[in-house]
N, CA, C and O atoms as a Tripos MOL2 file, in Angstrom:
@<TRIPOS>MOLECULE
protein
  308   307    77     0     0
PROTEIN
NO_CHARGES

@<TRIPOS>ATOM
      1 N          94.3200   83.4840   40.2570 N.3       1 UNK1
      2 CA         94.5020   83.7610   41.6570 C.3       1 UNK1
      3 C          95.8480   84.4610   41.8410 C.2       1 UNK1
      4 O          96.8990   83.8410   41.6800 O.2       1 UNK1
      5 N          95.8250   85.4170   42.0910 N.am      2 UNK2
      6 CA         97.3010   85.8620   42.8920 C.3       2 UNK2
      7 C          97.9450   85.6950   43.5820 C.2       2 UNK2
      8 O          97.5590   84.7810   44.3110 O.2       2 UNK2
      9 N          99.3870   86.3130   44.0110 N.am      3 UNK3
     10 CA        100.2330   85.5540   44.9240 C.3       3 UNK3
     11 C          99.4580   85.7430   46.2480 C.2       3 UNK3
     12 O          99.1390   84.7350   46.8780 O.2       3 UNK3
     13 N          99.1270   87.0010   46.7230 N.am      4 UNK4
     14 CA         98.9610   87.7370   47.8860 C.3       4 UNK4
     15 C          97.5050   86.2640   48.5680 C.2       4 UNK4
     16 O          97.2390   85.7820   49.6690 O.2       4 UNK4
     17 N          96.9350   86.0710   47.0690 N.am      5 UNK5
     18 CA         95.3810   85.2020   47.8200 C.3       5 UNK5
     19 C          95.9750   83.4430   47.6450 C.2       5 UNK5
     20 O          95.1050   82.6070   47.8890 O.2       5 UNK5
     21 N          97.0920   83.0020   47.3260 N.am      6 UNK6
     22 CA         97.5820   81.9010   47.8320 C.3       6 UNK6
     23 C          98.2150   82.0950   48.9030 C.2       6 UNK6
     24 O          98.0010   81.3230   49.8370 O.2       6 UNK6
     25 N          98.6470   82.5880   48.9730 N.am      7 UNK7
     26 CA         99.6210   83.0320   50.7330 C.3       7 UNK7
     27 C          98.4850   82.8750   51.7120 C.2       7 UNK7
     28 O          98.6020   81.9510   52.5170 O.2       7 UNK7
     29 N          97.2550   83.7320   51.7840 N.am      8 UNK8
     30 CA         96.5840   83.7560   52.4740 C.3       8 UNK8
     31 C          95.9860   82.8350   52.7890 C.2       8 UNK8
     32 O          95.4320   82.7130   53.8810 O.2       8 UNK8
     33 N          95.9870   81.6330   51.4730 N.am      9 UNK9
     34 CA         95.1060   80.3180   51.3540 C.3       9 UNK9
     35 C          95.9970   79.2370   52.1040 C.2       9 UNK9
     36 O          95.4680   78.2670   52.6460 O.2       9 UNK9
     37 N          97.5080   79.4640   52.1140 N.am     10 UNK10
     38 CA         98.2000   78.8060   52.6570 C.3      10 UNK10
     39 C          98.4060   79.2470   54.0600 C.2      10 UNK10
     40 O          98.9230   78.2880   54.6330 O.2      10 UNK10
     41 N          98.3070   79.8820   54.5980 N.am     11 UNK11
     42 CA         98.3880   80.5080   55.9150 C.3      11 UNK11
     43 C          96.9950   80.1790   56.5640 C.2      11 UNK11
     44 O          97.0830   80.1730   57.7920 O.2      11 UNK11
     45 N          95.8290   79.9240   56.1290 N.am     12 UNK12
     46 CA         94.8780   79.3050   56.6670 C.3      12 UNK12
     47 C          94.8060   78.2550   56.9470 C.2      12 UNK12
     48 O          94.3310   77.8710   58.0160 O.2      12 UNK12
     49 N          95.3880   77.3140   55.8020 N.am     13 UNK13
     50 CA         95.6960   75.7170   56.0290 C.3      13 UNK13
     51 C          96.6310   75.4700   57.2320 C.2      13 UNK13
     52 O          96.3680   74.5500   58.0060 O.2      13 UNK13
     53 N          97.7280   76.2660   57.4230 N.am     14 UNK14
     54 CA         98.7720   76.2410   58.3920 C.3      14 UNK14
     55 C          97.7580   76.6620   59.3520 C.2      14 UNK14
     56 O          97.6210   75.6590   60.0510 O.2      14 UNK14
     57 N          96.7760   77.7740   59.9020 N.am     15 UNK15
     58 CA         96.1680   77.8250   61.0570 C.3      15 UNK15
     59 C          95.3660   76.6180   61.3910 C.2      15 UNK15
     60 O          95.4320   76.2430   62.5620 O.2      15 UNK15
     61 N          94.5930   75.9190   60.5390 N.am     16 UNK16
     62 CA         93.6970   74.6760   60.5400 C.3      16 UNK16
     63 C          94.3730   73.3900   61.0580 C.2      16 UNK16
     64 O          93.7200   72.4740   61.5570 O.2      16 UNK16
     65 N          95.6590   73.3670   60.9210 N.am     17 UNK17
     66 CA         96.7780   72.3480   60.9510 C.3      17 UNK17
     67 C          96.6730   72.2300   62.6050 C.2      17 UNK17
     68 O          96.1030   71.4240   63.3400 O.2      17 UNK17
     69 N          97.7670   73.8110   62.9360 N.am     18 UNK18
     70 CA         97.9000   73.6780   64.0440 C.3      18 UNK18
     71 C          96.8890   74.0000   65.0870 C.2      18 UNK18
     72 O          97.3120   74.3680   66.1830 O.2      18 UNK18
     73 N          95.2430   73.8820   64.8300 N.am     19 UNK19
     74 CA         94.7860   73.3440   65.8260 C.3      19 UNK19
     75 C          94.4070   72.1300   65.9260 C.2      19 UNK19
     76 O          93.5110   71.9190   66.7440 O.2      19 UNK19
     77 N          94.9260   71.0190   65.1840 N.am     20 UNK20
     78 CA         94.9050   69.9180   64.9260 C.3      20 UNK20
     79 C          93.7030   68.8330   64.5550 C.2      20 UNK20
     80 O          93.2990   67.7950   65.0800 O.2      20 UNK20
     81 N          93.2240   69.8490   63.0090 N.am     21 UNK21
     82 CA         92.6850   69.5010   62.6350 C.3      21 UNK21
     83 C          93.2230   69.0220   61.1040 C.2      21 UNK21
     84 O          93.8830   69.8180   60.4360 O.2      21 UNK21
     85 N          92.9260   67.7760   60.6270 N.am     22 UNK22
     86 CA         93.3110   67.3440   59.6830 C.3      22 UNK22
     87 C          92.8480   68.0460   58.1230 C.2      22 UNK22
     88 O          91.9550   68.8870   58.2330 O.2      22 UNK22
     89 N          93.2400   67.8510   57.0100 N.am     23 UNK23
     90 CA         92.4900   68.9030   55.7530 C.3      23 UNK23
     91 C          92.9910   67.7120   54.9060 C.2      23 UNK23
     92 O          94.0690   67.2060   54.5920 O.2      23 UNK23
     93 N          91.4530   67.4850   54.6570 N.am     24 UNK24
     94 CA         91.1210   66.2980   53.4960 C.3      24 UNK24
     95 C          91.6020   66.4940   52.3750 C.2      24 UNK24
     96 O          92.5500   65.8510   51.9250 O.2      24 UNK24
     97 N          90.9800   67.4520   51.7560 N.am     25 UNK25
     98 CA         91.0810   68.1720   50.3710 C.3      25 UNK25
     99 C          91.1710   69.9750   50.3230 C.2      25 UNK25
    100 O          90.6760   70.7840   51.1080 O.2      25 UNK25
    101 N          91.6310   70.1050   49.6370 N.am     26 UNK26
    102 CA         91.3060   71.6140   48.9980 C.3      26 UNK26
    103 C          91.7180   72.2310   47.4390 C.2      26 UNK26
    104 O          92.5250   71.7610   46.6370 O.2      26 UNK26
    105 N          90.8540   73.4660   47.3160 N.am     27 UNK27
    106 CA         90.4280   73.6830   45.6800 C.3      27 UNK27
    107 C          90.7710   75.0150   45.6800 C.2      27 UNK27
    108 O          90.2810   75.8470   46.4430 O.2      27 UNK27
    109 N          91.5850   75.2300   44.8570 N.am     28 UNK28
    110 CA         92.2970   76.6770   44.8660 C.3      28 UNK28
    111 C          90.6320   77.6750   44.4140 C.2      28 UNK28
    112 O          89.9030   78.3260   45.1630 O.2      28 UNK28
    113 N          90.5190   77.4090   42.9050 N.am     29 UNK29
    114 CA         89.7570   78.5690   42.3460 C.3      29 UNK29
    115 C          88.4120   78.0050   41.4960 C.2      29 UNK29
    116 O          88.5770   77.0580   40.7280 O.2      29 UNK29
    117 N          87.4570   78.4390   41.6070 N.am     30 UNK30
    118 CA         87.5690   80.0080   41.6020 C.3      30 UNK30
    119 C          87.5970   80.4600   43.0100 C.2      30 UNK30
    120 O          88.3400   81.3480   43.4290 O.2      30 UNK30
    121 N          86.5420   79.6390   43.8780 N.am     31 UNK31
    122 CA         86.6450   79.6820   45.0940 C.3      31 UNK31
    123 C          87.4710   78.9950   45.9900 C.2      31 UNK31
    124 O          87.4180   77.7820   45.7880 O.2      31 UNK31
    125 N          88.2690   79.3440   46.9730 N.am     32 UNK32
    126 CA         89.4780   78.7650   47.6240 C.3      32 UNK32
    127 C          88.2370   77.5210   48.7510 C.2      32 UNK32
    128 O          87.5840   77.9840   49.6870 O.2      32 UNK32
    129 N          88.2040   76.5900   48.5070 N.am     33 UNK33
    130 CA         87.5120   75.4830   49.7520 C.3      33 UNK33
    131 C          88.1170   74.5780   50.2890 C.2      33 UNK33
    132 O          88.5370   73.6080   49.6570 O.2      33 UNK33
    133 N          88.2520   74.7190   51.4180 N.am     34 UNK34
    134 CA         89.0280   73.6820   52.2780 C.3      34 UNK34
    135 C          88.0650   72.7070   52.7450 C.2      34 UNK34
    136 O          86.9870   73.1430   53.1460 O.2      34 UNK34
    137 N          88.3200   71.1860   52.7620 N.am     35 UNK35
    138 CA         87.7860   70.2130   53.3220 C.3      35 UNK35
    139 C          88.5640   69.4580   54.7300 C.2      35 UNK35
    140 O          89.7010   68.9910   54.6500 O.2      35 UNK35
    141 N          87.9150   69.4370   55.7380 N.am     36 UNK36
    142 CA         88.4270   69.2180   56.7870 C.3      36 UNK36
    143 C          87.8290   67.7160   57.2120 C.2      36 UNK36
    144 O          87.0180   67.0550   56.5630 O.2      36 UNK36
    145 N          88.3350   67.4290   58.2370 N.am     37 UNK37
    146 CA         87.6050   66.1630   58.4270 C.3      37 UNK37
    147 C          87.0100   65.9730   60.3590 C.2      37 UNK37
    148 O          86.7320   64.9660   61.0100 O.2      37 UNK37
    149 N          87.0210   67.3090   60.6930 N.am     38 UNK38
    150 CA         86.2770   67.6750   61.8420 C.3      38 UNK38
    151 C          85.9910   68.7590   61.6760 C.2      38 UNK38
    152 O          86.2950   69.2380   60.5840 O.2      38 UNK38
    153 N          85.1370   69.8080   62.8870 N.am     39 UNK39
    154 CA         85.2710   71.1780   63.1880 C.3      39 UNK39
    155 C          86.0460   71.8360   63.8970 C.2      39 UNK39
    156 O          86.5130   71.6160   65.0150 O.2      39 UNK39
    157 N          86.1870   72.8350   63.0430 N.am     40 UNK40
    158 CA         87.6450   73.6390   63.7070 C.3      40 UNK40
    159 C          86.9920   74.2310   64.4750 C.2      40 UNK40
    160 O          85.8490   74.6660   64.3340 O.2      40 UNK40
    161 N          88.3470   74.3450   66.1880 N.am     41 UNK41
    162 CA         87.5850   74.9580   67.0690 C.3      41 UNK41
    163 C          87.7610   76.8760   66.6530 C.2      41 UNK41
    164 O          88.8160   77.4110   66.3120 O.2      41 UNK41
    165 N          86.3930   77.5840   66.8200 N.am     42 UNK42
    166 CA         85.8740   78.6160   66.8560 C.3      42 UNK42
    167 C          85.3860   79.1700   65.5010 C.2      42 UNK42
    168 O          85.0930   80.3460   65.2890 O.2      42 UNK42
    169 N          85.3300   77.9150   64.4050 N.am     43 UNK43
    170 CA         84.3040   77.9950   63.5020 C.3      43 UNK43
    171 C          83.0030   77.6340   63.8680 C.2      43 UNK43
    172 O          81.9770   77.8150   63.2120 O.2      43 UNK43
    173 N          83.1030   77.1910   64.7930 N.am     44 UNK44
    174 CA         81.5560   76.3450   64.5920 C.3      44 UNK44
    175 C          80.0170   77.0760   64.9090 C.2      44 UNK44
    176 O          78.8580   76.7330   64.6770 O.2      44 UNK44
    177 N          80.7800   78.4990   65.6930 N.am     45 UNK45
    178 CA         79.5320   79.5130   65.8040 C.3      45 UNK45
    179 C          79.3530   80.2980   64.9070 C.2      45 UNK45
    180 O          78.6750   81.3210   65.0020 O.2      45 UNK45
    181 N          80.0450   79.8490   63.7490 N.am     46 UNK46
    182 CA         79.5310   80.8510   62.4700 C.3      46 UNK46
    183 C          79.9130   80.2190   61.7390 C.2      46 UNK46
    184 O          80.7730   80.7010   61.0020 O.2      46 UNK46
    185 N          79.4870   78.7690   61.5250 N.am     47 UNK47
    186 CA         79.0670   77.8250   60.4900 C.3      47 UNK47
    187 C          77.5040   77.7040   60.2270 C.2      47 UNK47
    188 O          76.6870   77.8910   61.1280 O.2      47 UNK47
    189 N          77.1190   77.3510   58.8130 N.am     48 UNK48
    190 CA         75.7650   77.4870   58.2000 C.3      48 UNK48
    191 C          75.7340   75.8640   57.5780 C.2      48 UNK48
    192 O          76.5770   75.2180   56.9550 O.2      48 UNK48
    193 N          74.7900   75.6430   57.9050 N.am     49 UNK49
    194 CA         74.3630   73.9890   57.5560 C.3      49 UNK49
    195 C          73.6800   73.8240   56.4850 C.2      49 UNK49
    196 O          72.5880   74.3690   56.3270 O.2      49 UNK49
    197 N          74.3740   72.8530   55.3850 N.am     50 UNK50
    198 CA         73.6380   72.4720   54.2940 C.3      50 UNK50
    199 C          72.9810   71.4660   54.1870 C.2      50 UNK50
    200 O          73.3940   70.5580   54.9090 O.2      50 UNK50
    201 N          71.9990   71.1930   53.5020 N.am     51 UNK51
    202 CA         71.1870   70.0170   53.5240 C.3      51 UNK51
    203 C          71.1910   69.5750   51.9470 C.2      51 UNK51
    204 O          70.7510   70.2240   50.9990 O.2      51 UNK51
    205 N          71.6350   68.6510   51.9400 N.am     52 UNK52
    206 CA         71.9550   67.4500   50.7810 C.3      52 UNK52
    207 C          71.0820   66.5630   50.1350 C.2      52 UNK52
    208 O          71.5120   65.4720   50.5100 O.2      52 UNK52
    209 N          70.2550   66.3730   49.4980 N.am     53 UNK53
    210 CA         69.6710   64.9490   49.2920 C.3      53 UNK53
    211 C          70.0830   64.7060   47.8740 C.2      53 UNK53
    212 O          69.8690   65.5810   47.0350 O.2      53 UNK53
    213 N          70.7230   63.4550   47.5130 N.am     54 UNK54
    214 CA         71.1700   62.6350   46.0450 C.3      54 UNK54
    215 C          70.5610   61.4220   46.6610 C.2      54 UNK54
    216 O          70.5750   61.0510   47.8340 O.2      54 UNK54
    217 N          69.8910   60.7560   45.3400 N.am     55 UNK55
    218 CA         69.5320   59.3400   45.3390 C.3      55 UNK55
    219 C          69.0270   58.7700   46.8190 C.2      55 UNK55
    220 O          69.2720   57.7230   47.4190 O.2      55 UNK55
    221 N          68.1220   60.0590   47.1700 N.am     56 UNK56
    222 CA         67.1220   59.5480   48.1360 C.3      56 UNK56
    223 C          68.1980   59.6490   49.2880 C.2      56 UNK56
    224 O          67.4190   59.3820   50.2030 O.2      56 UNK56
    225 N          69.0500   59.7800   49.7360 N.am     57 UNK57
    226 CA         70.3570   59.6240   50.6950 C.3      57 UNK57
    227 C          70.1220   61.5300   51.2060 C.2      57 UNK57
    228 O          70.0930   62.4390   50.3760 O.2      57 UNK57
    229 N          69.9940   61.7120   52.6040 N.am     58 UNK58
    230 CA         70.5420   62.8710   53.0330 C.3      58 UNK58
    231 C          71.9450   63.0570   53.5630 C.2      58 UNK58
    232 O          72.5750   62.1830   54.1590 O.2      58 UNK58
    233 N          72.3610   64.2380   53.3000 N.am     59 UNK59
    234 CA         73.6960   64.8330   53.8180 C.3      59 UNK59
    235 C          73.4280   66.1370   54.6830 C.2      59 UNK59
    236 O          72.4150   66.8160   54.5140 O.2      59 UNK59
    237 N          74.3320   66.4160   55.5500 N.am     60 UNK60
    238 CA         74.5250   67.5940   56.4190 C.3      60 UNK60
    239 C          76.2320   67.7690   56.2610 C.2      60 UNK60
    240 O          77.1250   66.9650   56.5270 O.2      60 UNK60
    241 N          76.2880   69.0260   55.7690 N.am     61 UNK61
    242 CA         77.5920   69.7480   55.7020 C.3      61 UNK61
    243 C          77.5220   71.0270   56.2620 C.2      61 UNK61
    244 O          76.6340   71.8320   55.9820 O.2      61 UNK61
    245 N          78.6910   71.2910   57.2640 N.am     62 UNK62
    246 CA         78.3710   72.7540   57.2960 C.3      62 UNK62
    247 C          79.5460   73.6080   56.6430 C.2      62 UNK62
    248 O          80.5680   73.0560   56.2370 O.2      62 UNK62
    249 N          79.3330   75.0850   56.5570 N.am     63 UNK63
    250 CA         80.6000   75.3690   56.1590 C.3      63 UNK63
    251 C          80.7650   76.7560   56.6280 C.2      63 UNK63
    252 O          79.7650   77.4750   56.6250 O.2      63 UNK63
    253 N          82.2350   77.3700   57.1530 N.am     64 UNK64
    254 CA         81.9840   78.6680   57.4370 C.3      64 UNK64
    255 C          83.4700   79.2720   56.5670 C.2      64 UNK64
    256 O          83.7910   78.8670   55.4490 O.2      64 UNK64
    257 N          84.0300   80.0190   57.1420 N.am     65 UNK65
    258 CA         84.4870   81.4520   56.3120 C.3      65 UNK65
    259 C          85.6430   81.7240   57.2480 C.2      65 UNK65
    260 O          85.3990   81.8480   58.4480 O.2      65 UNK65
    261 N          87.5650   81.8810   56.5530 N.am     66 UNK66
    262 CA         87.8490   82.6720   57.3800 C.3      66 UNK66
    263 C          88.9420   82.7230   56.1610 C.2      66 UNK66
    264 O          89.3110   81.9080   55.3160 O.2      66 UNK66
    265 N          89.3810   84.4930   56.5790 N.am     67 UNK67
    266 CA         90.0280   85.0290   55.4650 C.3      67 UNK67
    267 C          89.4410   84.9260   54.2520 C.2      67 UNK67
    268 O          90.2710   85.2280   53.3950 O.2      67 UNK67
    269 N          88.4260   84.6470   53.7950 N.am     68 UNK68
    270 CA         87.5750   84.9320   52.1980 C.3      68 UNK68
    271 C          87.4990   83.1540   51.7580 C.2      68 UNK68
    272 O          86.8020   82.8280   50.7960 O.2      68 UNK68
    273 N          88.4780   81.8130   52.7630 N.am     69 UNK69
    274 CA         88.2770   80.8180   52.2950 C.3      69 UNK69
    275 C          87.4370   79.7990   52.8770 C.2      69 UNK69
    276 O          87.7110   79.5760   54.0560 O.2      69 UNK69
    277 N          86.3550   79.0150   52.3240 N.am     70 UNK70
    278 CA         85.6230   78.1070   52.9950 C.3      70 UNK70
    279 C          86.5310   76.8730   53.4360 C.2      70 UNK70
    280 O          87.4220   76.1120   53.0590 O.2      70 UNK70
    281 N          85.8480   77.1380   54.2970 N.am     71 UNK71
    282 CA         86.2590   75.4550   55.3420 C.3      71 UNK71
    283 C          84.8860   74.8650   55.8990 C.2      71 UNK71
    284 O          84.1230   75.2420   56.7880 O.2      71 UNK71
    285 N          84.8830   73.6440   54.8990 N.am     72 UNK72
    286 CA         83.6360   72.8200   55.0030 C.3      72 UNK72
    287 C          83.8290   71.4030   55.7890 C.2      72 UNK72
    288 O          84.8830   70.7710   55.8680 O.2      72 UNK72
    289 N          82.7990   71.1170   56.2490 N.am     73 UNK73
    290 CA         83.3740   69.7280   57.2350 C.3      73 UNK73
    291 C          81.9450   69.0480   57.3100 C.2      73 UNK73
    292 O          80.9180   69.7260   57.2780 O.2      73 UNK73
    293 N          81.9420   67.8790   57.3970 N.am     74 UNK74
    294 CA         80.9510   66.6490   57.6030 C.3      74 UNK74
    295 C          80.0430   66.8280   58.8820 C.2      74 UNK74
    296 O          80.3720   67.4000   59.9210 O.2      74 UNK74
    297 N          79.0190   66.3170   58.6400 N.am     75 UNK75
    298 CA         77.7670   66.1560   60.2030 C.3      75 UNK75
    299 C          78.7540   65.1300   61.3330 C.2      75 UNK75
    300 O          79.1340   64.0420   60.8990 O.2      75 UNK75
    301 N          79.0990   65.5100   62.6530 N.am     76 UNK76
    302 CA         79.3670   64.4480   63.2470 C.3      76 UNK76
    303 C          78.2220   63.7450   64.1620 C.2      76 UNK76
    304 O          77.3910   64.4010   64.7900 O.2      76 UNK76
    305 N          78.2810   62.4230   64.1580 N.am     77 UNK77
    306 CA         77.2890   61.5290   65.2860 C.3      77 UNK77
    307 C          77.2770   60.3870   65.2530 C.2      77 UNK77
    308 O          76.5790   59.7540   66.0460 O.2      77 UNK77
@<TRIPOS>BOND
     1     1     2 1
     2     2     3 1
     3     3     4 2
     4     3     5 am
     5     5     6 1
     6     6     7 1
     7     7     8 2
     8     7     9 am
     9     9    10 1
    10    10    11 1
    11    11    12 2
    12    11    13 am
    13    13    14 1
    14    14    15 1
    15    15    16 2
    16    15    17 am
    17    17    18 1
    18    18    19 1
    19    19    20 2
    20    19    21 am
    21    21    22 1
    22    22    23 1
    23    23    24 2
    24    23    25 am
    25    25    26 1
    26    26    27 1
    27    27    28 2
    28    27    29 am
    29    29    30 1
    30    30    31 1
    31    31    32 2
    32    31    33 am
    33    33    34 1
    34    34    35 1
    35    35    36 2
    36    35    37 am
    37    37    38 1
    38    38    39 1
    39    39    40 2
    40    39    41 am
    41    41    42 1
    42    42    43 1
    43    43    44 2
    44    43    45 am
    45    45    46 1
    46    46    47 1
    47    47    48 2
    48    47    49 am
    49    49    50 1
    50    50    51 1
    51    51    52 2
    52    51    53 am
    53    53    54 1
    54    54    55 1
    55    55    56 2
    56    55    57 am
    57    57    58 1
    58    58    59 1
    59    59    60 2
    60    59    61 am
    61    61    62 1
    62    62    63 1
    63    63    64 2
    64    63    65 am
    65    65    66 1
    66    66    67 1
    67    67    68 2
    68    67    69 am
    69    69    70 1
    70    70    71 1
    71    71    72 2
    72    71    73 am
    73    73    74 1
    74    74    75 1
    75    75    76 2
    76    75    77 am
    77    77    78 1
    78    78    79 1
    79    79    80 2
    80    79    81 am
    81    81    82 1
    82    82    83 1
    83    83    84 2
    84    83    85 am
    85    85    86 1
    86    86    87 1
    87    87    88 2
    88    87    89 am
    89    89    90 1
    90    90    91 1
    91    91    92 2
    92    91    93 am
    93    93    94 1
    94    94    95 1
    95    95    96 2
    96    95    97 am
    97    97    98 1
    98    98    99 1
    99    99   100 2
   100    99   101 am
   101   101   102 1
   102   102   103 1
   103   103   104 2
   104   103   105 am
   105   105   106 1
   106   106   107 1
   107   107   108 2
   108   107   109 am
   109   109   110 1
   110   110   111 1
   111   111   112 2
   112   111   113 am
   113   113   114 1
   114   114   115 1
   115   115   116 2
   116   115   117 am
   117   117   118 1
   118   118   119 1
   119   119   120 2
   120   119   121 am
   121   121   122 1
   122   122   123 1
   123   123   124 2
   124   123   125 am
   125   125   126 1
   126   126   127 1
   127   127   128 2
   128   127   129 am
   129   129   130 1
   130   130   131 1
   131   131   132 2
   132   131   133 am
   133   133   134 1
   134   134   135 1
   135   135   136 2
   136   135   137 am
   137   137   138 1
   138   138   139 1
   139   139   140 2
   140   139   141 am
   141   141   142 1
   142   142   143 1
   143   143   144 2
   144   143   145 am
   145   145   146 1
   146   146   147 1
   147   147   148 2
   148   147   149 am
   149   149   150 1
   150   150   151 1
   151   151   152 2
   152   151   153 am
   153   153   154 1
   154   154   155 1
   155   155   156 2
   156   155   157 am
   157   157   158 1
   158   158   159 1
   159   159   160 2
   160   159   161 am
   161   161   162 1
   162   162   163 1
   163   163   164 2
   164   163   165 am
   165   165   166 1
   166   166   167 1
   167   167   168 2
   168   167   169 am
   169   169   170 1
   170   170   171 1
   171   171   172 2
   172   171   173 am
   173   173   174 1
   174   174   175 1
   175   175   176 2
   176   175   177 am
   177   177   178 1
   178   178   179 1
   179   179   180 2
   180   179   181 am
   181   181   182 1
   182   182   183 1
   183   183   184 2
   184   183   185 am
   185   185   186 1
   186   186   187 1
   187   187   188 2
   188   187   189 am
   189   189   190 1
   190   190   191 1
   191   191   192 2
   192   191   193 am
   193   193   194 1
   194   194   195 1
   195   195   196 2
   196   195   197 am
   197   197   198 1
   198   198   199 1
   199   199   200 2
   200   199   201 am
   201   201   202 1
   202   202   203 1
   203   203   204 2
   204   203   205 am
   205   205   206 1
   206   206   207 1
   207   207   208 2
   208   207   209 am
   209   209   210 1
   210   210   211 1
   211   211   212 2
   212   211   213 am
   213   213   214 1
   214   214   215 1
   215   215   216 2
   216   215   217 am
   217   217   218 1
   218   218   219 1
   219   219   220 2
   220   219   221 am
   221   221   222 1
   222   222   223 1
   223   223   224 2
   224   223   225 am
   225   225   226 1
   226   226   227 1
   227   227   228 2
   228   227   229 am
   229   229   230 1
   230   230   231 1
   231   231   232 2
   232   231   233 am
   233   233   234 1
   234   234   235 1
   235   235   236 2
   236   235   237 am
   237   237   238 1
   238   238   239 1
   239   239   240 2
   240   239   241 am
   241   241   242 1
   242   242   243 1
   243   243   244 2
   244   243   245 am
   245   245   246 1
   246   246   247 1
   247   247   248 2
   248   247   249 am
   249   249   250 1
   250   250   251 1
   251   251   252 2
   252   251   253 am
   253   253   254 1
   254   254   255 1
   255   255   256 2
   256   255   257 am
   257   257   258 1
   258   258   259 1
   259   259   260 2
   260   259   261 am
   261   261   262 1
   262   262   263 1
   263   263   264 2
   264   263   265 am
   265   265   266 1
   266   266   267 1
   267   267   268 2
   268   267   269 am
   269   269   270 1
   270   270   271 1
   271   271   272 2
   272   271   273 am
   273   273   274 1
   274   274   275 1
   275   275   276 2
   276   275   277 am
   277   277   278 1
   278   278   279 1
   279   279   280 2
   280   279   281 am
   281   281   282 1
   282   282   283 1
   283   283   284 2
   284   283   285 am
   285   285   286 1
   286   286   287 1
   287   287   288 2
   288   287   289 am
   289   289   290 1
   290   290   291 1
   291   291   292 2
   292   291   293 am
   293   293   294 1
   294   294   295 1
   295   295   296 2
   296   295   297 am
   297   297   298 1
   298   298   299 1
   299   299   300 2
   300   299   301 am
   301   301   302 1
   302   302   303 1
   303   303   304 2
   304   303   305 am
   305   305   306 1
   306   306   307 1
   307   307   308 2
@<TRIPOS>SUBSTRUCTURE
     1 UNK1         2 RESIDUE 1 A UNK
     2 UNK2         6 RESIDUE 1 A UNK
     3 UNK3        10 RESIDUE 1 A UNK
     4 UNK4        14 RESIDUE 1 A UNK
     5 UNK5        18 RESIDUE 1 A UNK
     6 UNK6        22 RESIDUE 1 A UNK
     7 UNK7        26 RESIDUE 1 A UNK
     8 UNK8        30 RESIDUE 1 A UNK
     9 UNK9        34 RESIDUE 1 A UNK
    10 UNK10       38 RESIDUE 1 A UNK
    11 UNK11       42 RESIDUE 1 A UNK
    12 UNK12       46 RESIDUE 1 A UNK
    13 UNK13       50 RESIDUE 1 A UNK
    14 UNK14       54 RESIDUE 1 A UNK
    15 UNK15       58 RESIDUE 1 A UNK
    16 UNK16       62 RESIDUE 1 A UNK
    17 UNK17       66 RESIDUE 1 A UNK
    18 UNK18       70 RESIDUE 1 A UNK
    19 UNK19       74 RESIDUE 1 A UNK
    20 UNK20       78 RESIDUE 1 A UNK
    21 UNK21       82 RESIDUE 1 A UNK
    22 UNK22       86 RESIDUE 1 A UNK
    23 UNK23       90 RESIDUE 1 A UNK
    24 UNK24       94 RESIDUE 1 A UNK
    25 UNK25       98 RESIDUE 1 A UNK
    26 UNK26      102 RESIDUE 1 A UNK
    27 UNK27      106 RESIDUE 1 A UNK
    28 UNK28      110 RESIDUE 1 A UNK
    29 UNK29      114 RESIDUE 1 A UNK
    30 UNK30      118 RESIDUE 1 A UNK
    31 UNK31      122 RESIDUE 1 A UNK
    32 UNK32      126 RESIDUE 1 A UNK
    33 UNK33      130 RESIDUE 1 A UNK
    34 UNK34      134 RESIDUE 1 A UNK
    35 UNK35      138 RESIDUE 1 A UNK
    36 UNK36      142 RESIDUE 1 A UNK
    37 UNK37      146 RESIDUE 1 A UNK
    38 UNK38      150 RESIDUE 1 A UNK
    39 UNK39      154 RESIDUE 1 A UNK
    40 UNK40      158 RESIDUE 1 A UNK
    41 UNK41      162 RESIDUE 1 A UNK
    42 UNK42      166 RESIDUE 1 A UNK
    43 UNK43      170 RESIDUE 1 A UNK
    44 UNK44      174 RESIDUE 1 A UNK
    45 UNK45      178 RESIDUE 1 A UNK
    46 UNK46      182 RESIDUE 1 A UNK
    47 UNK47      186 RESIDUE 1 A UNK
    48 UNK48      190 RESIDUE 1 A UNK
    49 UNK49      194 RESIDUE 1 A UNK
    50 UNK50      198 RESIDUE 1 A UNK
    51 UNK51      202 RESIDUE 1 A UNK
    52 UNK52      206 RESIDUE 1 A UNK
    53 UNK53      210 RESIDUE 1 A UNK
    54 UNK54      214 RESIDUE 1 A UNK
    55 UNK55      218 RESIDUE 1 A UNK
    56 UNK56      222 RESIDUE 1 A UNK
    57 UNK57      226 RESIDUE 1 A UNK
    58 UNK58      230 RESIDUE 1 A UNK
    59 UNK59      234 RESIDUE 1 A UNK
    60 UNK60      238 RESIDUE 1 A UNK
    61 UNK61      242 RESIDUE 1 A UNK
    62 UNK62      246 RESIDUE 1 A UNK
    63 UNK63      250 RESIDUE 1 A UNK
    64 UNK64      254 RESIDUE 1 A UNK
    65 UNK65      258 RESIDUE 1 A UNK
    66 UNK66      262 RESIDUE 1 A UNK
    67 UNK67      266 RESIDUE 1 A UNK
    68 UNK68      270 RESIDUE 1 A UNK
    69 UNK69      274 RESIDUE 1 A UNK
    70 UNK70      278 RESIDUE 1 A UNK
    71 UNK71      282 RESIDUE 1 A UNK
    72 UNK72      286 RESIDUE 1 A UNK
    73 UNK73      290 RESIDUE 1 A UNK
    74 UNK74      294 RESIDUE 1 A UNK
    75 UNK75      298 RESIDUE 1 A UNK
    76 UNK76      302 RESIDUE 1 A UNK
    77 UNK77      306 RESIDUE 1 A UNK
């Protein structure tokens, strides 16, 4: 990964922050993925929903895209 695409990876986390949303986890490479622990506001109209099933158990994740890095977040209800 290069400098120019950590900067960018870090400058996303700093936008995610200050709309005060918390960031669980994140994974530099190959793909940069951020884990959040809500939805960030003005991702959520261009988030894509995954559907999960392990050991008979379903999951819903969605995840969308900004600056080239995913930011994935949990079903809320």
């Amino acid at each position: 990964m290069t400098t120019a695409e950590r900067v960018m990876f870090n400058e996303v986390i700093h936008q995610i922050k200050s709309c005060g949303v918390n960031v669980v986890s994140k994974y530099l490479a190959p793909t940069p993925v951020i884990t959040v622990d809500r939805p960030v506001p003005g991702l959520i109209d261009k988030a894509i929903s995954l559907n999960e099933r392990v050991n008979g158990l379903n999951r819903v994740v969605f995840a969308a895209r900004i600056s080239g890095v995913c930011v994935k977040w949990g079903a809320t209800e």
